[in-house]
C-alpha positions in Angstrom: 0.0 0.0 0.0 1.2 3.5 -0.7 -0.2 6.5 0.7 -2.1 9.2 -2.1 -2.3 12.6 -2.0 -5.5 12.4 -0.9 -6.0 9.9 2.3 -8.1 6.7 1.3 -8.5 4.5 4.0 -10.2 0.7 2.6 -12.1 -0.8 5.1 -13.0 -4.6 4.7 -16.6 -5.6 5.9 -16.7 -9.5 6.7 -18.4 -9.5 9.7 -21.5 -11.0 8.4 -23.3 -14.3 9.4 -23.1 -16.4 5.9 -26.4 -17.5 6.4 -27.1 -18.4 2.7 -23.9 -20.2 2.8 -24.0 -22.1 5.8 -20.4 -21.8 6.7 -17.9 -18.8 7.3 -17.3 -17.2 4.0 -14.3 -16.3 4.9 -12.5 -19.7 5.5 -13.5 -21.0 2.0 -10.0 -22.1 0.2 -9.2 -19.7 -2.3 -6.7 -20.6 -4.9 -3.5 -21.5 -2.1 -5.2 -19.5 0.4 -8.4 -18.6 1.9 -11.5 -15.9 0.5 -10.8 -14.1 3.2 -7.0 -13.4 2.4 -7.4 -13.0 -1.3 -9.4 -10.3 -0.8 -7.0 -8.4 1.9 -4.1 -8.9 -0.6 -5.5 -7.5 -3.2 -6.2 -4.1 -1.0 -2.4 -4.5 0.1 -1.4 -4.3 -3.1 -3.2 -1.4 -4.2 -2.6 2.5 -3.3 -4.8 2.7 0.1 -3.1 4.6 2.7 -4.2 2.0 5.0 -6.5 -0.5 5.6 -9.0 -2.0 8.3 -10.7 -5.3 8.3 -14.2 -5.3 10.1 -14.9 -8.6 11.6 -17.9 -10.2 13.7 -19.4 -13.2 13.5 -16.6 -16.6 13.9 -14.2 -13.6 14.5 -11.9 -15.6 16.7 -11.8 -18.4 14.3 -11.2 -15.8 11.2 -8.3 -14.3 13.7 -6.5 -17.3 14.0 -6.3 -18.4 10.3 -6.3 -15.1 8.1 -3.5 -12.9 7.1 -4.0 -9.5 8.0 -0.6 -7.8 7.0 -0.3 -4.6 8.5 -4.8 -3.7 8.7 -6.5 -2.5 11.7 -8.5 -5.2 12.5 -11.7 -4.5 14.5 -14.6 -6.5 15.8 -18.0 -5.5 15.8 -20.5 -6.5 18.8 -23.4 -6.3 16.6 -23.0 -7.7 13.5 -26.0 -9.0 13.6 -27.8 -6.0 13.2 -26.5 -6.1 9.5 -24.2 -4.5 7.0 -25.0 -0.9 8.7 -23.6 -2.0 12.0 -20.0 -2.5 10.1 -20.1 0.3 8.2 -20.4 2.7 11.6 -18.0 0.2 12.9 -15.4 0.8 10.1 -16.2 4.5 9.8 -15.5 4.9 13.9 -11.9 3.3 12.8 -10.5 6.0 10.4 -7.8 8.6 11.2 -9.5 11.9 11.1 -7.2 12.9 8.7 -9.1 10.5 6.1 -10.7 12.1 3.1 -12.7 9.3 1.8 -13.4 5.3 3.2 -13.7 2.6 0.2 -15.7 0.1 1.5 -14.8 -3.2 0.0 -16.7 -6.4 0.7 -14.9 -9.7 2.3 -16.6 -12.0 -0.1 -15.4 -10.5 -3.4 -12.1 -11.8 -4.3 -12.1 -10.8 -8.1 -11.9 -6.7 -6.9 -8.6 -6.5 -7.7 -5.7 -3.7 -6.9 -5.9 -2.4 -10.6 -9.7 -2.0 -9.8 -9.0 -0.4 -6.5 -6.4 1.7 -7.8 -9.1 3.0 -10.5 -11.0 4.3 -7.9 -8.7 5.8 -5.8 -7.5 7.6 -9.2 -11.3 8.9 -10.0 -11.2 10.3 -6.4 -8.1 12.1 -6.7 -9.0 13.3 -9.6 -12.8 14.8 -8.8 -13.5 14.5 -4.9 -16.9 12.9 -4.7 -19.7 12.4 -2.2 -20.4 8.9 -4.0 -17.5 7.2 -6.4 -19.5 3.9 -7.8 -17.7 1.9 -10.4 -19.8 0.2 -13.3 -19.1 -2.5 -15.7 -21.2 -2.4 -18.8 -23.2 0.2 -17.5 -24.1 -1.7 -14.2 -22.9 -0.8 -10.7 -20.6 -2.7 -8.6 -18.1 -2.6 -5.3 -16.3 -0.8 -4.0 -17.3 2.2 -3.2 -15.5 5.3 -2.4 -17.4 7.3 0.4 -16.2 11.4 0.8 -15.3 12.3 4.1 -18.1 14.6 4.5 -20.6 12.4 4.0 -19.4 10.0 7.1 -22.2 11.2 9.2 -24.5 10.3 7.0 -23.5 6.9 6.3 -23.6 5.9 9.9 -27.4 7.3 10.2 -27.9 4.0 7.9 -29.6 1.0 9.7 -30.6 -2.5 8.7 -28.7 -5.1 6.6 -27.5 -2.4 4.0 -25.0 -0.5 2.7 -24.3 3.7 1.1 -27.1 2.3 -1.8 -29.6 3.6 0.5 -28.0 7.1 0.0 -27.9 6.5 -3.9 -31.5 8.5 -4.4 -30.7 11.4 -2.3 -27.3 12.1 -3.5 -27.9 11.4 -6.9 -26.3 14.4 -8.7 -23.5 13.8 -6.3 -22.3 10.5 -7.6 -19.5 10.2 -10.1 -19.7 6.6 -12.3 -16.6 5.4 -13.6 -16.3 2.4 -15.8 -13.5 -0.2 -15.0 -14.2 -2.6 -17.6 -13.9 -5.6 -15.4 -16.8 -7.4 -14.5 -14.7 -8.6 -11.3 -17.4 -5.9 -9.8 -20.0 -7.8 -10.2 -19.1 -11.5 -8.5 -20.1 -12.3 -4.7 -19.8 -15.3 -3.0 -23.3 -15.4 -1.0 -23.7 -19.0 -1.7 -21.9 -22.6 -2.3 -23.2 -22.3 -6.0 -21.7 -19.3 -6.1 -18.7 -20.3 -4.5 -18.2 -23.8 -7.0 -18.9 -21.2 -9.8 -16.5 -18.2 -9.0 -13.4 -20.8 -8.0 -14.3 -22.5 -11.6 -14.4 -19.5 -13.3 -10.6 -18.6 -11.7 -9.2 -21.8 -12.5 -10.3 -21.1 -15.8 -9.4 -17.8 -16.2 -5.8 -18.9 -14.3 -5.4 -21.8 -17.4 -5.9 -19.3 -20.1 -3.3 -16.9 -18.5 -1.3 -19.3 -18.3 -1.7 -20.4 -22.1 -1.0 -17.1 -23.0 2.7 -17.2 -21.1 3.6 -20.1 -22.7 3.2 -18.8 -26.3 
């Protein structure tokens, strides 16, 4: 990670329950390593200034068996109040030098640094209350969340994320197009899970294919 000119902090929600998986999401073996760490590595790898990892539910089993690097790792009491609870949780985290928070979500390990780095590029860029990226004209994660919107963010309750602020701060939202679908791909159940890790091995063969020629 590298520090900007402007301060980005990334913070990591997997604090949820997996209910629609019905096992930790976060402990599912990922190519040599685990969901979990994939997704922390790529955020390592990218220009954050920093990064915080919000955990809750199996955190203690999470602790013991991810990879953190160098993130701020904080638990969250009430993760089962839903996704709001970690964003307040993640937001009460940041220096308060921070300009903006990207929230990125533990269960989608194709959000790579190049992606990241995109974003963090758009921000610098044109400071926005809102930075969404799209693929193909549809919207995706992460999300890049100005500073002065914080308060508002944390008003949000329920099992739900900054979409709830989409509507209100419409003409504040600057789209930018990534052209990776990577966006798009959560792991919120096993068939998800057996299709995502099918769909890297295959995208690891052609890769690989191409090297060799």
């Amino acid at each position: 990670m590298d520090s900007a000119e402007l301060k980005i902090v990334g913070i990591i929600l997997a604090a949820g329950l997996s209910s629609r998986m019905g096992e930790v999401k976060s402990l599912l073996p990922w190519g040599e390593s685990l969901l979990l760490d994939r997704v922390i590595e790529n955020a390592y790898q990218s220009k954050l200034a920093s990064l915080i990892v919000v955990l809750g539910y199996e955190a203690e089993r999470i602790l013991e068996k991810i990879n953190f690097k160098e993130s701020k790792v904080i638990i969250n009491p009430d993760y089962s109040l839903g996704h709001s609870s970690s964003l307040r949780v993640g937001l009460d985290g940041v220096p308060l030098d921070t300009d903006a928070a990207m929230f990125l979500l533990g269960d989608q390990p194709f959000v790579t640094a190049k992606i990241i780095d995109i974003m963090i590029r758009a921000f610098q860029k044109r400071p926005s209350s809102l930075i969404i990226p799209t693929h193909q004209g549809k919207r995706g994660n992460p999300v890049v969340v100005h500073h002065s919107i914080f308060n508002m963010v944390k008003e949000i309750t329920g099992d739900t994320g900054p979409r709830v602020l989409f509507r209100s701060l419409k003409k504040q939202i600057q789209e930018v197009e990534v052209f990776d679908p990577g966006i798009h791909f959560d792991i919120d159940t096993i068939e998800d899970y057996w299709k995502l890790t099918s769909y890297c091995e295959f995208d690891n063969l052609v890769k690989k294919s191409f090297e060799a020629n």
